[in-house]
N, C-alpha and C positions, 0 to 999 in steps of 0.2 A: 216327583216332577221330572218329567224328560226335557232335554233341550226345546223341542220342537213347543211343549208348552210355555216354555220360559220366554219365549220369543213372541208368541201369542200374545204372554202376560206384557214385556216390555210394550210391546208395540200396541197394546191397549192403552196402558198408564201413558205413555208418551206422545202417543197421535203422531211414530213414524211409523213408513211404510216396512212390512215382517220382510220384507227382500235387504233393505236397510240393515236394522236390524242383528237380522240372520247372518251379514257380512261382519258385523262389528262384534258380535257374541263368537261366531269362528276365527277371528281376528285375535281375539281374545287370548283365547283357548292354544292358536297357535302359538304365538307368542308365551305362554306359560309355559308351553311343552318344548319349545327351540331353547329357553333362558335353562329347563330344566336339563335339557342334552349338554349343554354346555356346563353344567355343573356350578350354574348361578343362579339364585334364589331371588323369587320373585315376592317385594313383601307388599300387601294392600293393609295399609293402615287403618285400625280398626276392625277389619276382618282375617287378615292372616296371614302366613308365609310358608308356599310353597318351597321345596329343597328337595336336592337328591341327596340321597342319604347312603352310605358304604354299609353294607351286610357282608361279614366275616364267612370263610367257609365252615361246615360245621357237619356232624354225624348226624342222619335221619333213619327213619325205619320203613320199608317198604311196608304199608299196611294189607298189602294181601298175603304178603310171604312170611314179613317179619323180617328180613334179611337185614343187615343195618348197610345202608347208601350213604355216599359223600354228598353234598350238597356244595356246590362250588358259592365262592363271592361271587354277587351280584350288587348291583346300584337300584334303588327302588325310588322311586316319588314318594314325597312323605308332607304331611299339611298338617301345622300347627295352630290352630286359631286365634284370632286374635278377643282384646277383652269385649268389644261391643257384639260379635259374636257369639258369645259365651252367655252374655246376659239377654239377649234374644232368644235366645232356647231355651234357656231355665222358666 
C-alpha cells in the first residue's frame, strides 16, 4: 500500500474529504520525521515507537574491488512495534 492508497482507504471508512485527509496523514508523517531530527521518539500506543538510533563507525568492503572502506557513524530511524501490532500480523 502506497500513501496515495491509504488515503483513499481513510477517506472511504471515514466519509472525509482525500484533500482532508491527505493534510492530516502528511501532517502526521511530518511530525514523526521533525520529533525524529531532534532526537525524540515518537511512541503510538499499541502500535509502536519510532527513534533515532546512533550507528558506530565501522570497517566495510567495497563489493566490486574488495578494498576494505571506513563507514563513518551515522544516526538512522529505527521502528519498534508495539504488542497489538504484533498480533495483527501474526
Amino acid at each position: 500500500m502506497n500513501k496515495n492508497e491509504m488515503v483513499n482507504n481513510i477517506a472511504d471508512e471515514t466519509g472525509l474529504a482525500k484533500k482532508d485527509v491527505e493534510a492530516v496523514v502528511n501532517g502526521v508523517l511530518d511530525e514523526v520525521a521533525d520529533a525524529l531530527s531532534n532526537n525524540e521518539k515518537v511512541q503510538l500506543v499499541g502500535f509502536g515507537t519510532f527513534e533515532a538510533r546512533e550507528r558506530s563507525s565501522r570497517k566495510g568492503r567495497n563489493p566490486q574491488t574488495g578494498e576494505a572502506i571506513d563507514i563513518p557513524a551515522s544516526t538512522v530511524p529505527a521502528f519498534r512495534p508495539g504488542n497489538k501490532l504484533k498480533e495483527a500480523v501474526k
